[in-house]
ZAFINU-868533 format. One line per 10 residues: number of its first residue (from 1); their letters; for each residue x, y, z of C-alpha. Coordinates in pm, 1 decimal, padded with zeros to 6 digits, always signed. Each point is the difference from the previous one (the first is absolute). Layout:
# residues N
NUM> A> X Y Z ~ ...
//
This chain:
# residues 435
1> XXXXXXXXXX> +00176.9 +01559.2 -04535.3 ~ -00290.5 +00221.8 -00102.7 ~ -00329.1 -00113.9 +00117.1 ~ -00256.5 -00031.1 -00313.0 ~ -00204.8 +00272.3 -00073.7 ~ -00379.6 -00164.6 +00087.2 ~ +00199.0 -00052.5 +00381.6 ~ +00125.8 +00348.3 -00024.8 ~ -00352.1 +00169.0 -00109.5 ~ -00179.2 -00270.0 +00304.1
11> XXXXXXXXXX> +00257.8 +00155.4 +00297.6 ~ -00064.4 +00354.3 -00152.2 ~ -00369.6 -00073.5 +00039.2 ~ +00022.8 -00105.1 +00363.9 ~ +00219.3 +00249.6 +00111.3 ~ -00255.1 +00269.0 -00087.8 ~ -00283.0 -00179.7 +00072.4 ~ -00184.0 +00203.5 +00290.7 ~ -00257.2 -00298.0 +00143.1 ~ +00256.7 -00243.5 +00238.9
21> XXXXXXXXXX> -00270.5 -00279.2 -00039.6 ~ +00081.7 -00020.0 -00374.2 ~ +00381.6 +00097.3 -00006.2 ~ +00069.6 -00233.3 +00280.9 ~ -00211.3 -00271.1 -00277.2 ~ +00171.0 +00127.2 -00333.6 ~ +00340.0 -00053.2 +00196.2 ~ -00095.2 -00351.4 +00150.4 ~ -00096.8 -00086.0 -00391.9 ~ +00317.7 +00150.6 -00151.7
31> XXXXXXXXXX> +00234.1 -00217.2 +00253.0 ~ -00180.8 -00331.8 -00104.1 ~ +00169.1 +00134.8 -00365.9 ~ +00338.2 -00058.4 +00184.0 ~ -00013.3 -00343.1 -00036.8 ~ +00240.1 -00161.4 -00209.6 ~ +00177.0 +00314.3 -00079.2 ~ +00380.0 +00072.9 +00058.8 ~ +00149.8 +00124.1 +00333.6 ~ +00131.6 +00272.6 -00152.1
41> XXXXXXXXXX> -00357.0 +00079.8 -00166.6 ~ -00171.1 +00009.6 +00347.7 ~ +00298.9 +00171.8 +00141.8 ~ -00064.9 +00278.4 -00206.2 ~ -00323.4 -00008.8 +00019.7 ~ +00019.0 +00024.9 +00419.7 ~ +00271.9 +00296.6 -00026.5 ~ -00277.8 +00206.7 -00191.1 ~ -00299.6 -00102.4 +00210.1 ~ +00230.2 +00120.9 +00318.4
51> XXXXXXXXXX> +00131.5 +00266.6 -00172.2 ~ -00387.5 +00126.1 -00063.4 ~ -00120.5 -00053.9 +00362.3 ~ +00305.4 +00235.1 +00184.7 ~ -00044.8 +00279.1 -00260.1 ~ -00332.4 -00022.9 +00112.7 ~ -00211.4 -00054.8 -00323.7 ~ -00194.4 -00223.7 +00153.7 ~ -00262.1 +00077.2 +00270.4 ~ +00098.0 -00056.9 +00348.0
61> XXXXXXXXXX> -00263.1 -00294.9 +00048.1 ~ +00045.5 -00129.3 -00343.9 ~ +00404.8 +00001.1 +00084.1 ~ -00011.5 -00190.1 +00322.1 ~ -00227.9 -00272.5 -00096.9 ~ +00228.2 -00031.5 -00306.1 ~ +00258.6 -00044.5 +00172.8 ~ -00141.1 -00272.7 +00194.8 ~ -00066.7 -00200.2 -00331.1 ~ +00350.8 +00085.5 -00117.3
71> XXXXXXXXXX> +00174.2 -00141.1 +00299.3 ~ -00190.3 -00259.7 +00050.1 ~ +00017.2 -00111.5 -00364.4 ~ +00418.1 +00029.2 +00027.9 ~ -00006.4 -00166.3 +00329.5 ~ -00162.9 -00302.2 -00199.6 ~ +00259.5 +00008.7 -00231.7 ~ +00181.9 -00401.2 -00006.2 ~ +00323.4 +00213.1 -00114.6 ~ +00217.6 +00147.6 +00253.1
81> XXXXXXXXXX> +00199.6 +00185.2 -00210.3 ~ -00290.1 +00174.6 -00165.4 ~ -00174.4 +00082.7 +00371.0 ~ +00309.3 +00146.3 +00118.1 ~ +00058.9 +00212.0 -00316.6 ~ -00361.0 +00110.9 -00012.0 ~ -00012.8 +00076.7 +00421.5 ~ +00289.8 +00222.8 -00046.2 ~ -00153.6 +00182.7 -00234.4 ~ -00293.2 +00055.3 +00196.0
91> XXXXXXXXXX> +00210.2 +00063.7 +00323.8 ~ +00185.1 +00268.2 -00169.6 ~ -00348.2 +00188.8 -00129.0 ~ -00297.4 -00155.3 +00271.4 ~ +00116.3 +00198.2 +00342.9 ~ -00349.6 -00043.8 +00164.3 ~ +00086.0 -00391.4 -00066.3 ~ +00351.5 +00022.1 +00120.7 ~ -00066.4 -00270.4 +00277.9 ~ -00199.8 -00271.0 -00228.5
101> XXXXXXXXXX> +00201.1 +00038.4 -00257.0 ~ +00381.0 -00054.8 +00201.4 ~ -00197.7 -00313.1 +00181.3 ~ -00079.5 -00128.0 -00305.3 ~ +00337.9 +00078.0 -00224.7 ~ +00167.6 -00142.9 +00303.2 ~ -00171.8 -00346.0 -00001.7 ~ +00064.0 -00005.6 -00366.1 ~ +00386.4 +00096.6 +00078.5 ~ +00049.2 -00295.7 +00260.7
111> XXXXXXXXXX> -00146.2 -00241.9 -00270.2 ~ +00215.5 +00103.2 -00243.8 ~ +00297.3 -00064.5 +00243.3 ~ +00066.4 +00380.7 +00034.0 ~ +00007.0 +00025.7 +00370.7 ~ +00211.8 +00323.7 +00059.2 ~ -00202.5 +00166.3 -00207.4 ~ -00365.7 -00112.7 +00160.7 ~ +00157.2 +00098.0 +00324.8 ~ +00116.8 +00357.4 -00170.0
121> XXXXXXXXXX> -00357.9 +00013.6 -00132.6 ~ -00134.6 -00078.6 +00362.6 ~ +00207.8 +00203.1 +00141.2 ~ -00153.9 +00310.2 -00191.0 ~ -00332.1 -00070.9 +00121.3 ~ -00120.3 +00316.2 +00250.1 ~ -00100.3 -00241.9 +00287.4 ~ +00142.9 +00296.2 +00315.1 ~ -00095.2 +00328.9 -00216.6 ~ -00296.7 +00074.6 +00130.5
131> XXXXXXXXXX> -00195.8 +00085.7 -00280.4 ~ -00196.1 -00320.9 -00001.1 ~ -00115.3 -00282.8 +00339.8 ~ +00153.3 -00342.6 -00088.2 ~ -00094.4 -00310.5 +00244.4 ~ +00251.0 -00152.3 +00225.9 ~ -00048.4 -00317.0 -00232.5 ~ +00085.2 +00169.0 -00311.4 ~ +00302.1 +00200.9 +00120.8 ~ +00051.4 -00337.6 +00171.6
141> XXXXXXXXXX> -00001.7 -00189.0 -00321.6 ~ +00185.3 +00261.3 -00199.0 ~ +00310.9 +00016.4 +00230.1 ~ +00040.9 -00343.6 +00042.1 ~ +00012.3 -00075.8 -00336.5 ~ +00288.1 +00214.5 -00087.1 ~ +00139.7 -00158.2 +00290.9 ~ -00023.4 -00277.9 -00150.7 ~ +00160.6 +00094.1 -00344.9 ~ +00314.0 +00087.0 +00147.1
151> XXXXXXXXXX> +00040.1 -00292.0 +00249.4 ~ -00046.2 -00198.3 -00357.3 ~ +00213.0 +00253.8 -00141.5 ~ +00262.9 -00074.2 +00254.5 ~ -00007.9 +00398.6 +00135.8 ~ -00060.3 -00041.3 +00353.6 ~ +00054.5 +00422.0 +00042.4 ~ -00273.5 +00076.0 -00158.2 ~ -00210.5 -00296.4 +00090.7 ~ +00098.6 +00138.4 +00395.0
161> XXXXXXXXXX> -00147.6 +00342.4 -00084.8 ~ -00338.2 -00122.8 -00113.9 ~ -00055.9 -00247.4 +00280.2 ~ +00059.7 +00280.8 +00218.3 ~ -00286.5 +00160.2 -00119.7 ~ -00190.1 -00303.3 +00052.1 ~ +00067.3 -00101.3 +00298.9 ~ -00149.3 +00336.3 +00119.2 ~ -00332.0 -00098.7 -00147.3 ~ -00003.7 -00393.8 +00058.2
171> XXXXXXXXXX> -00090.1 +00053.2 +00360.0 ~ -00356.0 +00123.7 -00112.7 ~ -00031.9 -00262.7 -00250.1 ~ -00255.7 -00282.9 +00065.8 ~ +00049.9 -00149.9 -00326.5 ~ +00168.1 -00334.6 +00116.4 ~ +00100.8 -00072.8 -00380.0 ~ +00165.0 +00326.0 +00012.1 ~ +00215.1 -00051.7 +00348.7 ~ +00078.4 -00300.8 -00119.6
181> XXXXXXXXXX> +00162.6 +00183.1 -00293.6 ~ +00162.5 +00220.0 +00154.9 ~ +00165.2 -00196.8 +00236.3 ~ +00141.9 -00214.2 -00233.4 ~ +00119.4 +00255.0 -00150.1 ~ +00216.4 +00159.4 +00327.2 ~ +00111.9 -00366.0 +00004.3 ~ +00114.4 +00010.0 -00357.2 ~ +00193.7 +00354.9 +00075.8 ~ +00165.8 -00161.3 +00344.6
191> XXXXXXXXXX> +00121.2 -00297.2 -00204.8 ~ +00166.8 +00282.2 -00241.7 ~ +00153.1 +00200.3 +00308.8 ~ +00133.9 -00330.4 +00080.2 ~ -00204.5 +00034.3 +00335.2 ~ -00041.5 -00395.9 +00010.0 ~ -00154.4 -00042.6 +00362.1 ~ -00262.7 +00240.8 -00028.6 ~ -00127.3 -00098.8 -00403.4 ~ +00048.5 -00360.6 +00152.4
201> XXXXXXXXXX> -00219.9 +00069.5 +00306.7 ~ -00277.9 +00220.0 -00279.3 ~ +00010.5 -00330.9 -00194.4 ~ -00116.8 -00200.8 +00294.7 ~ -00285.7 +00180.7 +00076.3 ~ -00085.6 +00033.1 -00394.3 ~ -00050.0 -00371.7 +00022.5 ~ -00215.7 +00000.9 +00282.7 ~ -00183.0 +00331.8 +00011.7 ~ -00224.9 -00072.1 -00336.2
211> XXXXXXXXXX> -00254.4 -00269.0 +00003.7 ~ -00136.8 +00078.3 -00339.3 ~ +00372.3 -00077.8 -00158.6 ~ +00023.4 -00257.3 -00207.9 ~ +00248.6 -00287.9 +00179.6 ~ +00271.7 +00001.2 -00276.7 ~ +00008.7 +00419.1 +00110.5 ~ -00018.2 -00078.1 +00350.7 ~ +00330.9 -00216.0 -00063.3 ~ +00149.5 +00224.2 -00241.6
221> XXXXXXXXXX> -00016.9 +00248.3 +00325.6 ~ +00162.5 -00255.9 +00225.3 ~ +00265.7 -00101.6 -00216.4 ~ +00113.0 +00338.9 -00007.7 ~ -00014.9 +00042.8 +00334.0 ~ +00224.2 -00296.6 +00052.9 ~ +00259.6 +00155.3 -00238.3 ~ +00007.9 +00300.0 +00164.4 ~ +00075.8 -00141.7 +00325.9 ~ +00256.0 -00197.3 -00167.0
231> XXXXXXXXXX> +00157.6 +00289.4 -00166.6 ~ -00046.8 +00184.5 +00353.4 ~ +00312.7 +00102.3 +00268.0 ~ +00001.9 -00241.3 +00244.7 ~ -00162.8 +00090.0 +00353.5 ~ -00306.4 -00010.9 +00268.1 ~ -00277.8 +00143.0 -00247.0 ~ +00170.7 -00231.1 -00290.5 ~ -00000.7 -00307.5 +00249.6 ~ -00369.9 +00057.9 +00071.8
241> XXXXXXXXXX> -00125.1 +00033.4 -00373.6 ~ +00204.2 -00335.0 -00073.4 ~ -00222.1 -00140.5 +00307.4 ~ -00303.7 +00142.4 -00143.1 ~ +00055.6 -00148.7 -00370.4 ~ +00114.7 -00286.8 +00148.1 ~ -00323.9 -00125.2 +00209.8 ~ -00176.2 +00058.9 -00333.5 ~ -00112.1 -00277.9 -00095.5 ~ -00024.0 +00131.2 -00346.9
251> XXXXXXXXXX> +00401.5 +00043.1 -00067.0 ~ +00039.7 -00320.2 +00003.5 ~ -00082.1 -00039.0 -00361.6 ~ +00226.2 +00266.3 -00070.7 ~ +00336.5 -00010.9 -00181.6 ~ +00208.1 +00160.4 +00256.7 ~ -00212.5 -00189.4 +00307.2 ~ +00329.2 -00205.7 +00045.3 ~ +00245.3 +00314.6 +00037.6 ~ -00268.1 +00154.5 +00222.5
261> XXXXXXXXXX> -00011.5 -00307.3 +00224.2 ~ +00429.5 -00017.9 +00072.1 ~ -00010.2 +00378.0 -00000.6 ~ -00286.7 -00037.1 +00266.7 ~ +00209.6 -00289.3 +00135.6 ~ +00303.5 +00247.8 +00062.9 ~ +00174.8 -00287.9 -00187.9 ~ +00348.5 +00072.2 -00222.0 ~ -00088.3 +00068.2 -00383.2 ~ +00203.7 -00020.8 -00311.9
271> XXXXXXXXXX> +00113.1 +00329.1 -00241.0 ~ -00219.0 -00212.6 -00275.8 ~ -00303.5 -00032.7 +00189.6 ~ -00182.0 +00299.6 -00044.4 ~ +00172.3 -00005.0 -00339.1 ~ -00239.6 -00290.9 -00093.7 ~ -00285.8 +00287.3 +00021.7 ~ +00138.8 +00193.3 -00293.5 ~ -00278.3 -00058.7 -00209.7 ~ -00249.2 +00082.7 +00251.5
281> XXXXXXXXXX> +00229.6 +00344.1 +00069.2 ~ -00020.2 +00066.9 -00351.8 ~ -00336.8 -00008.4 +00004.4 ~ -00105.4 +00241.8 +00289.3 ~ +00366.1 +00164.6 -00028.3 ~ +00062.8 +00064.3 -00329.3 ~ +00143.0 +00349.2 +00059.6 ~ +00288.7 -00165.7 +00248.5 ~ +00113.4 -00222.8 -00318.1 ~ -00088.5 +00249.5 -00307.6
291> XXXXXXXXXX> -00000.9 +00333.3 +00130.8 ~ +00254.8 -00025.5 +00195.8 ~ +00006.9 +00321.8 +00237.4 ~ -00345.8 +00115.6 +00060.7 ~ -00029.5 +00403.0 +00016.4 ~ -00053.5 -00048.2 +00358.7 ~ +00309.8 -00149.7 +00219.6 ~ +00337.2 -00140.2 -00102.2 ~ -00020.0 -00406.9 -00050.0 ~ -00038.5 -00057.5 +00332.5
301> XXXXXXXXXX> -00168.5 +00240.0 +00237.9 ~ +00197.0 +00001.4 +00277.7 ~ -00152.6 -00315.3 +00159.4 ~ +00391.4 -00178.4 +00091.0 ~ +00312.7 +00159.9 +00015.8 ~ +00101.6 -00248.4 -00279.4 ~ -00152.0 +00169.3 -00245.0 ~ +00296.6 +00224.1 -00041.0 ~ +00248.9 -00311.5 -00042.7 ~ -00266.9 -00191.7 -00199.1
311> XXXXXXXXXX> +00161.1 +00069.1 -00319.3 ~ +00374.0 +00054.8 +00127.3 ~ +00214.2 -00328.7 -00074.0 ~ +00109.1 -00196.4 +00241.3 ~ -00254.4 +00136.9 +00255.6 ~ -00243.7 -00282.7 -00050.6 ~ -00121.0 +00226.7 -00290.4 ~ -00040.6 -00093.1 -00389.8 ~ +00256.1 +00049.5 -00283.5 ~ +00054.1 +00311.6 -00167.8
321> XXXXXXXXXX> -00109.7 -00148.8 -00318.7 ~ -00396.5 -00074.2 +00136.3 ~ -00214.7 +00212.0 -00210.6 ~ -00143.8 +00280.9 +00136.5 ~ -00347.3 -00112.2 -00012.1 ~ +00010.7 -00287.4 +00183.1 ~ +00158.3 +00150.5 +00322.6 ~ -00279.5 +00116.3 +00236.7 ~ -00132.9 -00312.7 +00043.1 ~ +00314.8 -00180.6 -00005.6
331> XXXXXXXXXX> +00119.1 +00269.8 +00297.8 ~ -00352.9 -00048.4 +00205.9 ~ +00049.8 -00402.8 -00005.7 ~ +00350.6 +00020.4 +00077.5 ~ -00107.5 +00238.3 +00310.0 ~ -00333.8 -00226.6 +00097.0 ~ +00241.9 -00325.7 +00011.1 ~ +00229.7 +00157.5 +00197.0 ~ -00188.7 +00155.6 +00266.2 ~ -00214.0 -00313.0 +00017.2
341> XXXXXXXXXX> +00311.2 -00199.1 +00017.0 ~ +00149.1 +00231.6 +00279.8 ~ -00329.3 -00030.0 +00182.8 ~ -00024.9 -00386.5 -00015.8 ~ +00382.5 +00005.2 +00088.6 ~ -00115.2 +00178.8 +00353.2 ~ -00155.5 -00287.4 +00079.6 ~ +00188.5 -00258.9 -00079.8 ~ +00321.8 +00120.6 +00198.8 ~ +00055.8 +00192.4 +00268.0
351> XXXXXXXXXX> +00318.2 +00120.8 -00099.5 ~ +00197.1 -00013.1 -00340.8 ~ +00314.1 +00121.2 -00133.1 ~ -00051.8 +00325.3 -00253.7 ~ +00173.0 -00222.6 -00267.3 ~ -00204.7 -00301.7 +00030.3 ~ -00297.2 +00183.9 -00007.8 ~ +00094.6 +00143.8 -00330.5 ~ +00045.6 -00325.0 -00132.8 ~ -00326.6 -00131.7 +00150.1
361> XXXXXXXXXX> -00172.9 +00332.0 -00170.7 ~ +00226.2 -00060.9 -00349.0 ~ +00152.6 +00360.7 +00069.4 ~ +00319.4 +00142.5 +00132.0 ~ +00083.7 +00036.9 +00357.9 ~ -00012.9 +00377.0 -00013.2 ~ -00340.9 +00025.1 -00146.5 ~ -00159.9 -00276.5 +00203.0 ~ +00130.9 +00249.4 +00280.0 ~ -00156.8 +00324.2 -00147.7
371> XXXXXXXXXX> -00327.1 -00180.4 -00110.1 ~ -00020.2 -00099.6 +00356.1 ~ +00071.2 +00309.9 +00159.3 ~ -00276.7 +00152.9 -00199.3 ~ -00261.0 -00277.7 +00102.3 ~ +00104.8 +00095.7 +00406.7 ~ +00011.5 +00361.4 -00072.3 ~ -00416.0 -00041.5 -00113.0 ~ -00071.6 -00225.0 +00227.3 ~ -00077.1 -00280.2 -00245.0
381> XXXXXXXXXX> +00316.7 -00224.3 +00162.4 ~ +00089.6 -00065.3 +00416.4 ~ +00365.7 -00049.9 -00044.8 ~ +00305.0 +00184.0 +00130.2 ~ +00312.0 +00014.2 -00240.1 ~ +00351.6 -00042.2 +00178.5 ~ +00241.3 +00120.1 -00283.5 ~ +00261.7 -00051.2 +00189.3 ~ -00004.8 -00350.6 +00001.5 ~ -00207.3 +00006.3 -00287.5
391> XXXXXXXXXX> -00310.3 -00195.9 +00109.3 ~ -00358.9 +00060.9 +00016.5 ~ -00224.5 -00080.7 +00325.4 ~ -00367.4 -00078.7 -00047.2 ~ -00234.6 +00060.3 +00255.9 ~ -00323.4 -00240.4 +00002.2 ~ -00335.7 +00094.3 +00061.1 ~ -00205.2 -00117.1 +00312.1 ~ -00162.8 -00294.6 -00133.6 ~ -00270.5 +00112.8 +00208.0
401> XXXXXXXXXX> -00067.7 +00362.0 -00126.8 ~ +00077.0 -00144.1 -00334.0 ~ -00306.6 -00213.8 +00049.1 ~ -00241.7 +00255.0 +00142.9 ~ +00090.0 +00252.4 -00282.1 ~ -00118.4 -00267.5 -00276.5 ~ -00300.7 -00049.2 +00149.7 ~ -00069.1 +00374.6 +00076.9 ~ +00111.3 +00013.6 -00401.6 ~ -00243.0 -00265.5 -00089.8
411> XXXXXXXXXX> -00245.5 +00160.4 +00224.2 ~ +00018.6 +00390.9 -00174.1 ~ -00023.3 -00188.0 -00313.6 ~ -00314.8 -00188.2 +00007.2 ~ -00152.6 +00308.7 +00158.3 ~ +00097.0 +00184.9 -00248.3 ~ -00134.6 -00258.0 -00302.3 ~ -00335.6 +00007.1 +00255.3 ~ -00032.1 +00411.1 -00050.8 ~ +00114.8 +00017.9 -00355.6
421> XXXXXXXXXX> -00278.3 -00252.7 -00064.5 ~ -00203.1 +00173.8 +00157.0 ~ +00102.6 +00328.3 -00194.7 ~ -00102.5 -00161.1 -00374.8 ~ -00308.8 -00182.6 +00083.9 ~ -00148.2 +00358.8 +00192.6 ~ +00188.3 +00296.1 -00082.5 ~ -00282.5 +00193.4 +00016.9 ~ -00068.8 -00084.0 +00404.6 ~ +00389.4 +00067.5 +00014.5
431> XXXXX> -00020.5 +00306.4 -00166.3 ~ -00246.0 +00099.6 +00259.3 ~ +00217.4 -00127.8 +00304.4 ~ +00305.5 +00197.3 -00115.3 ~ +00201.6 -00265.2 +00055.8
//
């Protein structure tokens, strides 16, 4: 669309006007005109105003405080799709406003639902070149908001690459709002590596760490902490997270608070009770039910020597027919029941028959044997395994050790609440401690 010929004459006027007071005026006056007219109008009208300024027809102090009024006046813009169109064209002619202008299109990208291509558009910006001193808090800001594009995205590669970056800068960040960030964001990543027990144990001190949260984020934090430890391979660090979670008085209110309290218990659970979370897994996990495989790991990453046999009939595994989509977190259940199961089993008997245990754990005799074997090989299971006569032998714990190690537990983990308290209300006396 060609812009009408009193615009046309007005923009000729203030591009060779030679006083900045009164071009940076005329051009303030002629963008008031704006109103009401067509994207594609103003469109046009922006592409030869940009066009002007990096030939160079307009005086260097006249061009940078028009600029300024330009991108402010798009940034105000209630249309996405006109911003972004009117940013690229800037971006592709405005080099001296390369940064500003990528910020900006980027913001206007994520509204828009464009997330790949805000992070692309991040991404460009020069933040390691050289050329020009960025804060710790902007390059801060910048990299963890791609970071968190592709964890939305559901690309947990790239997302690694970025947070990388960040975590190299984090360490001289005061900003609390900004640690807090970027820790939830490593917790986010973990959950996509399928790194349960340590997003689980992030969680936890997400909910704690902040005062200034609001309460309904504090418990957002803890509920994913208490699916992660549910998702999580059975063992020592697992048992002591359940422990933590447990004695907080806050889970209670929770959904899951009932599995947590038999898994705490050591107690026997049914294939269909973590299965009674699926909408709560669907709503932190989408990418086990939807996106099937991430980029990162097979289905299940490595946690139980069942994941192999997790989708191989009549090895405690699920039909050919299941669709696709649905079996990572179909595979990580059926390995968190029955490593829970074996480990409740340990305490229950101090001997059983390979066989019975595999009907106790809803599984074959062979795998019951191989998912045991694993548990003893890592140390997450005191048993010996006599395949001659095809039994099992558990070993019990000194109830006495046992006893002293919860409290030492309980102990680490109150001190631990006491200094990370201490860490958000004073950072700055931290800081100074290098502690």
């Amino acid at each position: 669309m060609d812009i009408s010929e009193d615009i046309n004459s007005e923009l000729d006027a203030i591009i060779t006007e030679k006083v900045p007071l009164e071009a940076v005026a005329r051009f303030g006056r002629l963008l008031k005109t704006f109103e009401g007219k067509p994207e594609e109008f103003i469109l046009h009208a922006i592409s030869k105003i940009s066009n002007a300024i990096s030939q160079d027809a307009v005086t260097v102090i006249s061009a940078r405080q028009i600029c300024g009024e330009l991108i402010t006046y798009i940034d105000k813009s209630p249309s996405d799709q006109m911003a972004i169109s009117a940013f690229q064209i800037l971006l592709s002619r405005m080099q001296s406003r390369l940064t500003e202008l990528r910020d900006l299109l980027a913001k206007r990208l994520s509204n828009s639902g464009d997330l790949r291509e805000a992070a692309v558009v991040l991404s460009g910006i020069p933040l390691e070149s050289g050329q020009r001193s960025y804060s710790v808090l902007y390059k801060l800001d910048v990299y963890l908001r791609i970071v968190e594009c592709y964890l939305t995205l559901g690309c947990p590669t790239q997302a690694e690459l970025y947070i990388n970056r960040a975590s190299l800068l984090q360490t001289e960040c005061q900003d609390q709002h900004m640690i807090m960030r970027f820790k939830s964001a490593y917790a986010r990543l973990l959950d996509f590596k399928q790194k349960f027990l340590e997003a689980g144990q992030r969680y936890a001190e997400l909910s704690i760490r902040f005062p200034w949260l609001k309460e309904s984020e504090k418990m957002a934090f803890l509920e994913r902490a208490l699916l992660s430890a549910l998702l999580a391979g059975v063992g020592q660090q697992r048992a002591r997270l359940l422990t933590t979670l447990y004695k907080d008085e806050r889970c209670q209110s929770l959904q899951a608070y009932p599995i947590l309290e038999k898994m705490y218990m050591r107690r026997l659970i049914s294939r269909n009770c973590l299965q009674s979370l699926e909408p709560l897994f669907i709503k932190y996990y989408p990418q086990l039910f939807f996106g099937g495989k991430t980029e990162e790991t097979s289905p299940i990453d490595a946690e139980g020597p069942d994941a192999a046999e997790a989708t191989t009939p009549g090895a405690g595994g699920e039909a050919p027919n299941t669709p696709a989509s649905v079996r990572p977190i179909q595979n990580i259940l059926e390995r968190v029941t029955v490593e829970h199961n074996m480990l409740a089993a340990s305490l229950i008997y101090n001997n059983i028959s390979l066989s019975n245990l595999g009907e106790l754990l809803e599984v074959d005799a062979s795998r019951a044997e191989k998912v045991a074997a694993h548990m003893i090989g890592e140390g997450r299971l005191v048993a010996q395994i006599d395949q001659i006569d095809g039994f099992i032998h558990f070993e019990k714990q000194n109830a006495t050790v046992a006893s002293l190690s919860s409290q030492i537990e309980s102990l680490c983990a109150s001190v631990n609440r006491i200094v990370e308290g201490i860490e958000a209300d004073h950072p700055t006396w931290v800081a100074a401690q290098h502690i």
